[in-house]
C-alpha positions in Angstrom: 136.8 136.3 75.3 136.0 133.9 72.3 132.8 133.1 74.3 131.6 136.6 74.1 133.0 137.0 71.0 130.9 134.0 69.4 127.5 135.2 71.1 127.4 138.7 70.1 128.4 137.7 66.3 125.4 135.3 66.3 122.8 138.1 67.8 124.5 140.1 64.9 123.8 137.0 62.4 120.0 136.9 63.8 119.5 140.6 63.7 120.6 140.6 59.7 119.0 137.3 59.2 115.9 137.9 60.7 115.2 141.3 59.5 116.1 141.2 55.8 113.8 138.2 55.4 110.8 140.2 57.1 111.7 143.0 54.3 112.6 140.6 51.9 109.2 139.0 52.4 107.1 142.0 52.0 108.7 142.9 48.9 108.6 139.6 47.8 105.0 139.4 48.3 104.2 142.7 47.1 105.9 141.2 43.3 104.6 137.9 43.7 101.2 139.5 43.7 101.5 141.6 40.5 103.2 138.2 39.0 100.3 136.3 39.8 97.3 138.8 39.0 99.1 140.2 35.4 100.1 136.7 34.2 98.4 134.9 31.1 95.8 133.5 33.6 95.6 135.7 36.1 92.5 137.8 37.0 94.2 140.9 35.2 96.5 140.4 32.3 99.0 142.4 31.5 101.9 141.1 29.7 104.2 144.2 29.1 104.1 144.2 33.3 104.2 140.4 33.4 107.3 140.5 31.2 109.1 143.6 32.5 108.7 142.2 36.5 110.0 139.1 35.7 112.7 140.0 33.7 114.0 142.4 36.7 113.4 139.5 38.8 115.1 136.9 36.9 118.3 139.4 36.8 118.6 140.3 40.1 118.2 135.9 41.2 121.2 135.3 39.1 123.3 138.2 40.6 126.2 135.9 42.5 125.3 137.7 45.7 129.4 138.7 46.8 129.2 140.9 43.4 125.6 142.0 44.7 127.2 143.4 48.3 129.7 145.1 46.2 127.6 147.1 43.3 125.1 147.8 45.9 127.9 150.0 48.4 127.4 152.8 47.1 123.3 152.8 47.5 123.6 150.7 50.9 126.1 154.0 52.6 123.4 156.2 50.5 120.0 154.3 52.8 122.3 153.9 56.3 125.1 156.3 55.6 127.9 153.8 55.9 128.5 150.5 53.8 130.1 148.1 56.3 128.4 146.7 59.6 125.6 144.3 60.3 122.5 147.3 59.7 124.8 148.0 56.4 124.7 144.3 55.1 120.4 144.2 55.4 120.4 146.0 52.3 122.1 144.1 49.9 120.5 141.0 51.8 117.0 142.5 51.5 117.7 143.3 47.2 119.4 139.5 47.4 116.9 137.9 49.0 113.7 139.6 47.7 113.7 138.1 44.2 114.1 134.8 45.3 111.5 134.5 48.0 109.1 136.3 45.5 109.9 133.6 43.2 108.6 131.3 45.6 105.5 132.8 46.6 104.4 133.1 43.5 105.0 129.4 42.4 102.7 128.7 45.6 100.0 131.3 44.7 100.2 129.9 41.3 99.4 125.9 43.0 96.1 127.2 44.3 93.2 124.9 42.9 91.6 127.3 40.4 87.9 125.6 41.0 88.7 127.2 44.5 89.2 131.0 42.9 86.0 130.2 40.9 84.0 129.3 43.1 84.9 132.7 44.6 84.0 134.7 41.6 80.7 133.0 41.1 79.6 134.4 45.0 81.1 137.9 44.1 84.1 138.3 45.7 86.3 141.3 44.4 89.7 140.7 43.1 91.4 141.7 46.3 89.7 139.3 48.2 90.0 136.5 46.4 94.3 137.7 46.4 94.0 138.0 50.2 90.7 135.4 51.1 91.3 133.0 49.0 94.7 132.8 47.3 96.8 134.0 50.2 95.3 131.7 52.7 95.1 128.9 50.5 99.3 129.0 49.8 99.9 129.9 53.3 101.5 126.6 53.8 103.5 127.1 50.8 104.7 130.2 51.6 105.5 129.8 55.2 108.4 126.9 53.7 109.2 129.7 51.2 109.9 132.1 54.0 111.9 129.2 55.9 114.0 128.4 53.0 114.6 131.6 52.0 115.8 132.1 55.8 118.1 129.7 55.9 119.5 130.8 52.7 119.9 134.6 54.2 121.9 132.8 57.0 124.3 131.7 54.7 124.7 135.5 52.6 125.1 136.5 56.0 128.5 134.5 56.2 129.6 135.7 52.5 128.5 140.0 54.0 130.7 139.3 57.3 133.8 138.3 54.4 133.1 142.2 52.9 133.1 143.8 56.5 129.3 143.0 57.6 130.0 141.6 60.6 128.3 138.6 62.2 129.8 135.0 62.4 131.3 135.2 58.8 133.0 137.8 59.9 134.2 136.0 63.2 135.2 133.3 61.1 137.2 135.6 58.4 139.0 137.7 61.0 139.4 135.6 63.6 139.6 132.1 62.0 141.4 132.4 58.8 143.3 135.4 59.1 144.6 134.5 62.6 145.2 130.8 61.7 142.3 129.6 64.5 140.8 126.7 63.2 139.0 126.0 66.3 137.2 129.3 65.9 136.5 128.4 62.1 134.7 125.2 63.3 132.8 127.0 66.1 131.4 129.4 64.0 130.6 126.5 61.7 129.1 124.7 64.6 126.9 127.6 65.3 125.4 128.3 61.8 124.3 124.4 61.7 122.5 124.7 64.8 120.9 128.0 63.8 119.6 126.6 60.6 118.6 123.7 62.3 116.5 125.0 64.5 114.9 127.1 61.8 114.1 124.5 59.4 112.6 122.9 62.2 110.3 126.0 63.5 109.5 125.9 59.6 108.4 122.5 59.8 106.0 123.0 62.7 104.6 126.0 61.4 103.6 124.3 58.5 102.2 121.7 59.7 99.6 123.6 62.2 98.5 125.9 59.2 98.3 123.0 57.4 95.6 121.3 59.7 
């Protein structure tokens, strides 16, 4: 029973985790991009953009992400038609996550030698090219730690959604562990999560190092 009950709360955990960093990350990159091309030294200035972006994504990174689940209900049962579950808890994840992880894209875009981006203006490359060609694949390291940090932290959200009915192992832990006075089920779950993360810092670590060859 607690067996079962463990492993289809960590699929649920995976399922949110993985999926609302993949969404996460293309909205992330998506901002990180206009960041990078409309800031003071990018290859198109624009600081009323520059300004506006970043102050939306400055507000929504120091949103304590509990608060987040909550204001966002109402939009989350408006996207999925219902507010509690683990396909619920991707949005407010998604929102949560998508500031942060752009953050951290664009700090890596933003390390990319700029003899490098240059050099690729000097042979004619056009301004998406040198985004995609040239920046892109020169962060690529960078960004695949930013997507492996900003995993890990989803895991952890995931535990604080499960408290607010969005299932997974926080939720295991809540209902079955606190409420229920089962410590044992509180350190399993516990157990679980620092296994999970882990194993995804280390996939992270390997990643980065065969990109980075």
């Amino acid at each position: 029973m607690i067996a079962k009950l463990l492993f289809e709360a960590t699929l649920d955990t995976l399922y949110m985790s993985f999926v609302s960093t993949f969404l996460a990350f293309i909205i992330g990159l998506v901002l990180a991009i206009i960041l990078v091309i409309t800031s003071k030294n990018g290859l198109k200035p624009n600081r009323a953009i520059y300004n506006s972006l970043d102050i939306i994504v400055n507000t929504l990174r120091s949103f304590p992400f509990i608060i987040l689940i909550i204001v966002l209900f109402p939009f989350t049962k408006f996207i999925v038609g219902t507010s509690i579950g683990t396909t619920a808890a991707i949005v407010p994840l998604t929102i949560g996550s998508a500031p942060f992880i752009a953050r951290l894209i664009e700090n890596a875009m933003n390390e990319v030698d700029s003899g490098i981006i240059e050099a690729a203006l000097s042979y004619g490359a056009t301004k998406t090219q040198i985004i995609f060609k040239v920046i892109f694949v020169e962060a690529l390291p960078s960004i695949i730690n930013a997507i492996t940090l900003t995993l890990i932290v989803v895991v952890g959200f995931t535990a604080m959604a499960g408290a607010v009915g969005g299932g997974g192992l926080g939720d295991v832990a809540m209902r079955y562990g606190f409420q229920r006075f089962r410590p044992d089920i509180m350190a399993y779950t516990v157990i679980i999560l620092i296994i999970m993360v882990q194993i995804i810092q280390s996939s992270g670590n390997l990643l980065y190092k065969i990109v980075k060859k």
